[in-house]
C-alpha positions in Angstrom: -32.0 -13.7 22.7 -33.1 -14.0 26.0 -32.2 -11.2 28.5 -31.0 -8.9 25.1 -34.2 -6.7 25.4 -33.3 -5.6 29.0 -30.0 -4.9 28.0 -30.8 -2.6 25.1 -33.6 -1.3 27.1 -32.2 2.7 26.4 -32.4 2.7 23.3 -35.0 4.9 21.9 -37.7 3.5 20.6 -37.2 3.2 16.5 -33.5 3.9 17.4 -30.1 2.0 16.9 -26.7 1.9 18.5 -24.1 0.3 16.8 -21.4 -1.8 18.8 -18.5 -4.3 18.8 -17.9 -8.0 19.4 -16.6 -11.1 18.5 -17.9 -14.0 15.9 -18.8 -17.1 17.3 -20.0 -21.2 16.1 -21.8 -23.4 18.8 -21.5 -26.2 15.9 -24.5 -25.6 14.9 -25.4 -21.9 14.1 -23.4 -18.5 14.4 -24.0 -15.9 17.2 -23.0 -12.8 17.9 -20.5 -12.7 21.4 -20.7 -9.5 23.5 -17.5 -7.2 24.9 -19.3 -8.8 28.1 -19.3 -12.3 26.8 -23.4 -12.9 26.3 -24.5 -14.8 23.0 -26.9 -13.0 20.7 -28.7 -14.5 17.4 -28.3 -11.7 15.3 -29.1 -11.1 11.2 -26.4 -10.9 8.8 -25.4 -9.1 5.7 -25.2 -10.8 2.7 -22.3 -12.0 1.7 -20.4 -12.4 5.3 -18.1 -15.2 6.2 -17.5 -15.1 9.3 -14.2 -16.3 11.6 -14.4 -18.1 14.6 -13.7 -15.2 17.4 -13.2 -12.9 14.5 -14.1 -9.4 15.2 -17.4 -7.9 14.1 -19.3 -4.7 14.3 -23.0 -4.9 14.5 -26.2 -2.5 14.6 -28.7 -2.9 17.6 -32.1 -1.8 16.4 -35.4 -1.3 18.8 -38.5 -1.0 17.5 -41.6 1.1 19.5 -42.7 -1.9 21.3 -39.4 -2.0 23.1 -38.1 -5.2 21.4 -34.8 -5.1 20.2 -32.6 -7.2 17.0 -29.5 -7.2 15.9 -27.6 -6.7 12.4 -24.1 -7.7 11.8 -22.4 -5.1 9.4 -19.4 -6.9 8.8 -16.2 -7.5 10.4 -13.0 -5.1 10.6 -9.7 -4.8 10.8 -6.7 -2.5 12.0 -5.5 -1.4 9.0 -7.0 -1.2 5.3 -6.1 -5.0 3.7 -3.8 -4.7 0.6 -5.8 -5.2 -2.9 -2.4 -6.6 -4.5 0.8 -8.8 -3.6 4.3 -9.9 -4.8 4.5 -14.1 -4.3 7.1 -14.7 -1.8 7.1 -18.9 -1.7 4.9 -21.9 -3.2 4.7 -24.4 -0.6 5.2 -27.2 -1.4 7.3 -25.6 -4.8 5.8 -26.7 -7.9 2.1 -27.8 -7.4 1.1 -25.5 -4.1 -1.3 -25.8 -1.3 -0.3 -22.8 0.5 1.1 -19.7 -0.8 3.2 -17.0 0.7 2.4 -13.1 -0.2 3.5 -10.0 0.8 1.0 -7.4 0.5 1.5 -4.1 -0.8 1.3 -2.9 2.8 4.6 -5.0 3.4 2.8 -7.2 5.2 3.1 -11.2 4.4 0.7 -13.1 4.4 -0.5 -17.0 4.0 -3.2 -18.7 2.3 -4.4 -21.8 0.6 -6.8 -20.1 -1.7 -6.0 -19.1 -4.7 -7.2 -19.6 -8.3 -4.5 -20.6 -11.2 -0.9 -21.2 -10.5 1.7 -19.0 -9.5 5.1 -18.8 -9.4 8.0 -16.7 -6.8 7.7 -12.9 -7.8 4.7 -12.7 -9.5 2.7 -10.0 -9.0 -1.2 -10.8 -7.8 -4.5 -9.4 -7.2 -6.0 -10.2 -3.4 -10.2 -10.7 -2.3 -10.3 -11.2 1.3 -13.3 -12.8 2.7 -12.6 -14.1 6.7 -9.8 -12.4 7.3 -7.6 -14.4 4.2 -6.5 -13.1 1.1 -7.7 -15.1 -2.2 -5.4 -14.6 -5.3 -7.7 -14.0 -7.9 -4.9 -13.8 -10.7 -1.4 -11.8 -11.7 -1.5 -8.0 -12.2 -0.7 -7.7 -16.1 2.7 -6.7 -17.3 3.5 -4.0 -18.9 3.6 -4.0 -22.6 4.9 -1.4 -24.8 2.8 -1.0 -27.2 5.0 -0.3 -30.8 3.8 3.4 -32.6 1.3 2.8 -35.6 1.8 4.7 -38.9 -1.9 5.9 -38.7 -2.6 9.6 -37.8 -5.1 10.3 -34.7 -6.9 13.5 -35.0 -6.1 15.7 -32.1 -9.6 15.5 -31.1 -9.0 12.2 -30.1 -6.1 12.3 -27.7 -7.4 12.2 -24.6 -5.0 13.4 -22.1 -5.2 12.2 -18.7 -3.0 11.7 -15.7 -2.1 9.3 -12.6 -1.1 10.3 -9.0 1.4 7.5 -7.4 1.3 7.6 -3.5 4.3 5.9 -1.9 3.3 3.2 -0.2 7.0 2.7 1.4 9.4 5.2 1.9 12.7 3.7 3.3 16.4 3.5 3.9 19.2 0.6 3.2 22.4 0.5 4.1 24.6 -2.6 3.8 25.1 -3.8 7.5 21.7 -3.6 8.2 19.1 -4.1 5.1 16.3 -1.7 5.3 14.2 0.3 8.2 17.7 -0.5 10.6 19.5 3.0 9.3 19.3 6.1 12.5 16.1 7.0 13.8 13.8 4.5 11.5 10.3 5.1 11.0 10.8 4.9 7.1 12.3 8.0 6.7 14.7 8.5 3.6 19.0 9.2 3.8 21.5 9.7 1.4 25.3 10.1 1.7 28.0 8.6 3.7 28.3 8.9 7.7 31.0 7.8 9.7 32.3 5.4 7.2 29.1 4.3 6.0 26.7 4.4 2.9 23.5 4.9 2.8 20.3 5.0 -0.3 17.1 6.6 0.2 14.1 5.1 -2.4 10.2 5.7 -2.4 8.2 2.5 -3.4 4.8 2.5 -5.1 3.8 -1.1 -5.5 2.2 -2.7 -8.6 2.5 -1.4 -12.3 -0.7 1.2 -13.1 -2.2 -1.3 -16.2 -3.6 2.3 -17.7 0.0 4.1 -18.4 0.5 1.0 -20.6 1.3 2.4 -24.7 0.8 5.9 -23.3 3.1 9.1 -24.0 4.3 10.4 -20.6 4.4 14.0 -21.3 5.6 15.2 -17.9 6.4 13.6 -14.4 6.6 15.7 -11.1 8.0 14.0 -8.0 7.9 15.7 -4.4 11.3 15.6 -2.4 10.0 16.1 1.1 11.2 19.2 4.1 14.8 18.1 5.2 15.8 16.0 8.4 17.5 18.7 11.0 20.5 18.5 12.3 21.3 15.6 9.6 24.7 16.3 8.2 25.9 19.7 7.4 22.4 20.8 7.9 23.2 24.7 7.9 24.7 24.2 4.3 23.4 23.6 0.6 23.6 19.7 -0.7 23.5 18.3 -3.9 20.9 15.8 -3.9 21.0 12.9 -7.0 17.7 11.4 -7.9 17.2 7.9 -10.3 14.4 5.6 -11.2 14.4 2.3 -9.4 12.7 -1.2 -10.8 11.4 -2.2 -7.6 7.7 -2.0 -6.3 8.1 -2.8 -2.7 11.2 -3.6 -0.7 13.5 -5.8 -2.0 16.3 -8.0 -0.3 19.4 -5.9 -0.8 19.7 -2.6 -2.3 17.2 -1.3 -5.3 18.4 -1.4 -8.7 18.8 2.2 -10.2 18.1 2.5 -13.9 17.8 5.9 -14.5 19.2 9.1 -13.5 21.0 10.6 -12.4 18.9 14.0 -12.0 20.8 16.4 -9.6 19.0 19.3 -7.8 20.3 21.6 -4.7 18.6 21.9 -2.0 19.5 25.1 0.8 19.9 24.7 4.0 16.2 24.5 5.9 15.1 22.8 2.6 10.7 22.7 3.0 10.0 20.5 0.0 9.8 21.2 -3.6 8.0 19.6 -6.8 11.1 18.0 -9.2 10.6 18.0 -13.1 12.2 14.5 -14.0 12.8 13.8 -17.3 9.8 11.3 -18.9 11.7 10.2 -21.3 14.9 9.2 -18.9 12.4 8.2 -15.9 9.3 7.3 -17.9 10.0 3.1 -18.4 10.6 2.4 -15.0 7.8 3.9 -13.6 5.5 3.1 -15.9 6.6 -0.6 -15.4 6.1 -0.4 -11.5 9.6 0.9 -10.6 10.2 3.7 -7.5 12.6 6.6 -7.4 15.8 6.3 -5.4 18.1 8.7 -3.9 21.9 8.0 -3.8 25.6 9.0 -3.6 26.3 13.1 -2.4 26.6 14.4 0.8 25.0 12.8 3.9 21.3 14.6 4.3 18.0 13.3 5.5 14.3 13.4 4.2 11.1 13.0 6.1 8.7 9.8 6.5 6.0 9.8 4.0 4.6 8.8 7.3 4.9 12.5 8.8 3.9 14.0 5.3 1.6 12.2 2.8 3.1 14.2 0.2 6.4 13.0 0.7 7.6 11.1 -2.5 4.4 11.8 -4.7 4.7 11.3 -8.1 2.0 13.1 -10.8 2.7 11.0 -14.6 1.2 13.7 -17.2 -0.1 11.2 -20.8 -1.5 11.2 -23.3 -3.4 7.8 -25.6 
């Protein structure tokens, strides 16, 4: 680490400063490259596996004799990497080397580590380690578990509940597939406008494996503010809410299976928490499904991007 001392030279003594850089292999050991471009030997946490100019954050320690090491943390990314997938394509089909993924932040992804076989659509749990995903195995289905004869003391029933978080929030409309409809940004329409057609849908990726069997006593969803100046904005509008079976995105439009539920909303509509049925929007949800909008007049919802809120869904059960 020739030189490294110097450079580190204000740091307190017993003090640390933690900074940024890039992964590098010499062929024969790994260094740490500078924002400037020096090499450094540096430590490493246990387990990293490093990527050839892969980016890494690292700790620079000094001791009180003015010598100085370094401790690579770990490396980082730009965005939080997706814990499960949908298989988009085996390649070559049948027995795969390489699979195709799309995360469940609708990113897609490509690797040749995996464990098991997999087919197009499954459903899969991702490890990352150097910046690729490794399928570790398929996210369970759903199983409905039939009702026994045998009576559980109240006592036992413990109650519980589970908060899906859209991780999509979208519109499709025939010409152009999803995310192509007015201003983008994944907010959500309904209705028809100038001759044409438009769904709204929330997504919440994979099936929750603990709602499996369970009695779904009550389900809230929240409808976000409304879009101004979308539609007859200074007038009420019927708004018609289903259950999709979709988890992410899918080709064309989602596949509505329950519903409708029909609520109106005033002009300079803020939000509200829905009621849906659980026994009408219960099975798709529990199975992974989304909620759609669809058909009525032509009114706008925003981005769960501009409100985190937007398209929550609380599932009240019980064992």
């Amino acid at each position: 680490m020739a030189g490294f001392d110097k450079t580190r030279a204000q740091i307190p003594g017993g003090g640390l400063g933690l900074e940024f850089g890039t992964a590098y292999w010499n062929g024969t050991a790994w260094f740490v490259r500078t924002t400037v471009g020096n090499l450094i030997s540096a430590r490493w946490l246990d387990p990293i596996q490093p990527m050839q100019d892969g980016p890494l954050v690292y700790v620079v320690i000094k001791d009180d004799y003015g010598l100085a090491s370094a401790l690579v943390l770990g490396g980082y990314t730009e965005r939080p990497r997706p814990s499960t997938g949908t298989v988009q394509d085996v390649i070559p089909a049948g027995v795969a080397t390489q699979i195709v993924i799309e995360g469940d932040d609708e990113q897609t992804y490509i690797t040749d580590r995996f464990i098991g076989s997999y087919a197009i659509a499954d459903q899969v749990y991702l490890t990352w380690d150097a910046a690729k995903p490794t399928i570790i195995g398929k996210v369970p289905s759903v199983a409905v578990i039939p009702p026994t004869t045998q009576t559980v003391p109240a006592a036992a029933v413990m109650p519980g509940s589970t908060t899906l978080v859209a991780t999509a929030s979208d519109t499709y409309w025939a010409p152009g597939g999803w995310g192509s409809w007015a201003a983008r940004g994944e907010k959500v329409y309904t209705g028809t406008q100038s001759g044409q057609t438009v769904i709204g849908a929330w997504f919440y990726g994979a099936p929750r494996p603990e709602l499996a069997g369970k009695t779904i006593n009550r389900i809230r969803f929240y409808l976000p503010a409304r879009l101004p100046g979308v539609g007859n904005y200074n007038s009420s509008a019927a708004v018609n809410i289903y259950a999709h079976t979709s988890g992410s995105r899918p080709g064309g439009d989602v596949s509505r299976v329950a519903g409708p539920l029909t609520i109106t909303i005033p002009p300079g509509f803020g939000g509200v928490w829905v009621d849906l049925d659980p026994a009408v929007f219960g099975p798709a949800l529990v199975a992974g499904g989304g909620i759609s909008i669809a058909g009525g007049p032509y009114v706008g919802f925003v981005s769960r991007l501009d409100n985190p809120e937007a398209g929550k869904t609380i599932i009240d059960w019980s064992a």
